[in-house]
KOLGU-4560 file (N, C-alpha, C; in nm, 3 decimals, padded with zeros to 5 digits):
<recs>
<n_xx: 00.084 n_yy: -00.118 n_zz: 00.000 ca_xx: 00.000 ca_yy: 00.000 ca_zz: 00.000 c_xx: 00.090 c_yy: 00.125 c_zz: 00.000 mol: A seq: 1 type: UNK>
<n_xx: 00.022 n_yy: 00.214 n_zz: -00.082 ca_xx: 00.157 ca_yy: 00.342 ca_zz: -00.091 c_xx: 00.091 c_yy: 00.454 c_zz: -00.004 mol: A seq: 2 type: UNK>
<n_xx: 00.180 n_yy: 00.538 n_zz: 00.051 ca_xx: 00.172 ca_yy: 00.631 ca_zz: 00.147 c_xx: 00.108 c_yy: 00.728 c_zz: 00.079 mol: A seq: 3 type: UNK>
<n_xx: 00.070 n_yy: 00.797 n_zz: 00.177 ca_xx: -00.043 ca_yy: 00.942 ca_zz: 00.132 c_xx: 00.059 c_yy: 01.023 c_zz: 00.062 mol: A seq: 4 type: UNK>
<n_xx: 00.166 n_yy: 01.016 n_zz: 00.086 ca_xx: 00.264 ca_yy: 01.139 ca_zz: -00.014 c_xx: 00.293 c_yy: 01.092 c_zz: -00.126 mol: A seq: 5 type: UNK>
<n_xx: 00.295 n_yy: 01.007 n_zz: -00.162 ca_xx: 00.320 ca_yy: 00.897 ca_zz: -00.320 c_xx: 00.217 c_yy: 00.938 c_zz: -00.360 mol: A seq: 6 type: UNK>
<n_xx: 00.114 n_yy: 00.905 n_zz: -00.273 ca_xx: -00.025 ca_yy: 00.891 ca_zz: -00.376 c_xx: -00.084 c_yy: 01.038 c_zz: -00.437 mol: A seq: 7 type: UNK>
<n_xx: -00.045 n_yy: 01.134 n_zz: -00.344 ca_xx: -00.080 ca_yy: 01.260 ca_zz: -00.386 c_xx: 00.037 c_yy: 01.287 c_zz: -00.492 mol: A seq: 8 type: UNK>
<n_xx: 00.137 n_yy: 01.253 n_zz: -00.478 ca_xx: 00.273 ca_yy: 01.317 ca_zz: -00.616 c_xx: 00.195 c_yy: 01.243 c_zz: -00.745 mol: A seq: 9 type: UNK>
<n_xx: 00.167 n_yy: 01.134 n_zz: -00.722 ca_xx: 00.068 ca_yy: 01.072 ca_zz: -00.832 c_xx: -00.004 c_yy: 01.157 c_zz: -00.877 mol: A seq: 10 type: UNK>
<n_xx: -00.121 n_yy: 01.186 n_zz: -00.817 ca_xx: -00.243 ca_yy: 01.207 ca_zz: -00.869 c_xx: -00.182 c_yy: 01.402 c_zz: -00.926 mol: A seq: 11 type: UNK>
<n_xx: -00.081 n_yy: 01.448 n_zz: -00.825 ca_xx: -00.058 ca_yy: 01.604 ca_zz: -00.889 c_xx: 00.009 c_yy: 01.597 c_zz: -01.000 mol: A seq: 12 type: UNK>
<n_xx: 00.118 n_yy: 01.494 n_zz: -01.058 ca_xx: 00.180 ca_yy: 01.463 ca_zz: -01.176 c_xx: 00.047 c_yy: 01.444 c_zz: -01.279 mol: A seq: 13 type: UNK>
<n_xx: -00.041 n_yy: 01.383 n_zz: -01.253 ca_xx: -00.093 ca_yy: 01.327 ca_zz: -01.344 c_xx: -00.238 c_yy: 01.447 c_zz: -01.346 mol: A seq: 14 type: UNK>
<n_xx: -00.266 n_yy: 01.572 n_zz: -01.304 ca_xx: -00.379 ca_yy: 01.673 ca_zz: -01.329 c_xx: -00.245 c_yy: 01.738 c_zz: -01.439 mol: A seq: 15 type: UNK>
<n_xx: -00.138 n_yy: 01.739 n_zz: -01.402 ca_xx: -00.037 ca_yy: 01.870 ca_zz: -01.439 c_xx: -00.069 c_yy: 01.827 c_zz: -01.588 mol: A seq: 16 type: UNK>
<n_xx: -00.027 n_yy: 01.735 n_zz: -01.642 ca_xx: 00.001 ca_yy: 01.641 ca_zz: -01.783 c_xx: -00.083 c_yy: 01.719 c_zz: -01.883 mol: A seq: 17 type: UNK>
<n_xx: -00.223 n_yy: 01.706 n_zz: -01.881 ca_xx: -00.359 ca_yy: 01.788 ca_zz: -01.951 c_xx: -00.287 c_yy: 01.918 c_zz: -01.938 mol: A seq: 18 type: UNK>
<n_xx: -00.291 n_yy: 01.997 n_zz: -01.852 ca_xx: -00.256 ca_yy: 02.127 ca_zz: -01.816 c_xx: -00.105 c_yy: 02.196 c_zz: -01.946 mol: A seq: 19 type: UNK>
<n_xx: -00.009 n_yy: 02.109 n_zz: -01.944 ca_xx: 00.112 ca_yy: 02.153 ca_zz: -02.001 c_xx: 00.059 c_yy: 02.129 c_zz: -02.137 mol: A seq: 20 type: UNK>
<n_xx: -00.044 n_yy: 02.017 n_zz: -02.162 ca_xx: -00.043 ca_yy: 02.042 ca_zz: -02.307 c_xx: -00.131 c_yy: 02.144 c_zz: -02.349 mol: A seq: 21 type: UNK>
<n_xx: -00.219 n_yy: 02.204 n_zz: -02.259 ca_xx: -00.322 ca_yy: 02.330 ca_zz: -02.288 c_xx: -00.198 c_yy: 02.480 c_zz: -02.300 mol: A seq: 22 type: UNK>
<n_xx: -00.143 n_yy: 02.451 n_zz: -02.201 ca_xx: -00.046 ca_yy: 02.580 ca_zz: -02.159 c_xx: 00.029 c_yy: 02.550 c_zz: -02.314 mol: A seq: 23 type: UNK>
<n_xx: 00.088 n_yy: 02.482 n_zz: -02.387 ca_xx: 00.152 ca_yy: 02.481 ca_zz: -02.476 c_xx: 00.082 c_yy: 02.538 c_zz: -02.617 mol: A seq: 24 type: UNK>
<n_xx: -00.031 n_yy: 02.506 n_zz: -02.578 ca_xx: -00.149 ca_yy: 02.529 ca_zz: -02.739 c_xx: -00.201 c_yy: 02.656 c_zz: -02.700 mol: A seq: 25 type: UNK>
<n_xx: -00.199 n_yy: 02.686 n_zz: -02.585 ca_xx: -00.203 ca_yy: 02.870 ca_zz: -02.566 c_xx: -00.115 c_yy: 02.972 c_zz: -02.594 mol: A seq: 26 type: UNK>
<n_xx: 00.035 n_yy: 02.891 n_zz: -02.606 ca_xx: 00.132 ca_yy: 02.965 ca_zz: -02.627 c_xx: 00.109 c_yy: 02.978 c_zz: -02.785 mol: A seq: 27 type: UNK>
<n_xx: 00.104 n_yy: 02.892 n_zz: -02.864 ca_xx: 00.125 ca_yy: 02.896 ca_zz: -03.017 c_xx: 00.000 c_yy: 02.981 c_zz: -03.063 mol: A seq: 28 type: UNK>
<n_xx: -00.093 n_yy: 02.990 n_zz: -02.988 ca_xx: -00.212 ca_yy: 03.086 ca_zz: -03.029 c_xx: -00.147 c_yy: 03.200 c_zz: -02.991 mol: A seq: 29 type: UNK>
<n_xx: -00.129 n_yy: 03.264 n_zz: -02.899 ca_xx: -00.069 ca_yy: 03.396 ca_zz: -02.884 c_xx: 00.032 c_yy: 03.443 c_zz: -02.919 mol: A seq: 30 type: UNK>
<n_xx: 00.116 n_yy: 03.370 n_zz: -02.973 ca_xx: 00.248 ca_yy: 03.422 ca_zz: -03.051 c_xx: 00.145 c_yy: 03.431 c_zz: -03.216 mol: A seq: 31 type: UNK>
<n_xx: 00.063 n_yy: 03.325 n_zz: -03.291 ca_xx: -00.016 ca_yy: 03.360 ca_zz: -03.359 c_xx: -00.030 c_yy: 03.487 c_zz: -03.381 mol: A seq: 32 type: UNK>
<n_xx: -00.127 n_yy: 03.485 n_zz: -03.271 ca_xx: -00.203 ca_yy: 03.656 ca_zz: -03.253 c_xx: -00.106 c_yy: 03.750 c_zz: -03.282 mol: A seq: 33 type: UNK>
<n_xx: 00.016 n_yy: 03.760 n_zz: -03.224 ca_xx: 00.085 ca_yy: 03.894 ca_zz: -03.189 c_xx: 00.174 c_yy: 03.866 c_zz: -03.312 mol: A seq: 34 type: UNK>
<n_xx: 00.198 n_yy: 03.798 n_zz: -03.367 ca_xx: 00.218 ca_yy: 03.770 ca_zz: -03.581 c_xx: 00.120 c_yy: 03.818 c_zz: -03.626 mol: A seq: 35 type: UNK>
<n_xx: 00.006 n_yy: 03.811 n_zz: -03.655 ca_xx: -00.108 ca_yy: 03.869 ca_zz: -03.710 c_xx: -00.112 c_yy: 04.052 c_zz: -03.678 mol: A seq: 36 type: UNK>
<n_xx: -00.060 n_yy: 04.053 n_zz: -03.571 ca_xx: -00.151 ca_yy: 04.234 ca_zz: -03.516 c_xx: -00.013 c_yy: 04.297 c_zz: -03.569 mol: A seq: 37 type: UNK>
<n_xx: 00.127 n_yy: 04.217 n_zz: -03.568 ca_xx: 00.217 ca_yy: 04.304 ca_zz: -03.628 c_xx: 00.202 c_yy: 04.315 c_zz: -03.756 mol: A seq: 38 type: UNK>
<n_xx: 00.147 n_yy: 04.227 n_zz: -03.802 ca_xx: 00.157 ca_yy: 04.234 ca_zz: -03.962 c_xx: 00.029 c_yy: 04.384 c_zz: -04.011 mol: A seq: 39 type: UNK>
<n_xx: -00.061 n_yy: 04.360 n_zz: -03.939 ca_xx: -00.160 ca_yy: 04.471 ca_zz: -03.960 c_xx: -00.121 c_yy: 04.629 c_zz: -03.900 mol: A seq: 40 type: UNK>
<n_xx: -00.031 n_yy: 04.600 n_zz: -03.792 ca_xx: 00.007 ca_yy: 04.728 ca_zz: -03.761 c_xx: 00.121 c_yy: 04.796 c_zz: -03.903 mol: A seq: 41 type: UNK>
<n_xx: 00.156 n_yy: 04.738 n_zz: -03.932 ca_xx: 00.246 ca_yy: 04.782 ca_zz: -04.026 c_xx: 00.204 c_yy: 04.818 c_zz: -04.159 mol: A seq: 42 type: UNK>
<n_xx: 00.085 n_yy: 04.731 n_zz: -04.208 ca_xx: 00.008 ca_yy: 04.771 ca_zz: -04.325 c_xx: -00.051 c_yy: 04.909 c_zz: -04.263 mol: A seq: 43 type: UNK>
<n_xx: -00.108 n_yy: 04.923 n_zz: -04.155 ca_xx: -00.201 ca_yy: 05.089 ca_zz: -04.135 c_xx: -00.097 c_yy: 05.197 c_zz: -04.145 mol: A seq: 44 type: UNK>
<n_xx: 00.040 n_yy: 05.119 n_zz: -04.151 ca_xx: 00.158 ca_yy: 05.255 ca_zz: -04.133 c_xx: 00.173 c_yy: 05.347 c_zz: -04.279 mol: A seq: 45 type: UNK>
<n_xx: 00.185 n_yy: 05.221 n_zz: -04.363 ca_xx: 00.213 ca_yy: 05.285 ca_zz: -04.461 c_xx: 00.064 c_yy: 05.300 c_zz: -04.586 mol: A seq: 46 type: UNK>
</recs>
């Protein structure tokens, strides 16, 4: 039988997992975005 501190490093390793791959697909959207708004800021310049 595993101890209450195993079992919780378990179960917090394993919420994190989902999480890093959301945090990762948020990053590539917002670098997206801020590619897109430069490209438009620069067309209103000239």
């Amino acid at each position: 039988m595993a101890s209450n501190s195993k079992k919780t490093k378990r179960i917090r390793h394993r919420k994190a997992a989902p999480n890093k791959r959301n945090l990762k697909a948020d990053q590539k959207r917002i670098q997206r975005n801020t590619e897109i708004l430069k490209e438009l800021a620069s067309k209103e310049e000239t």
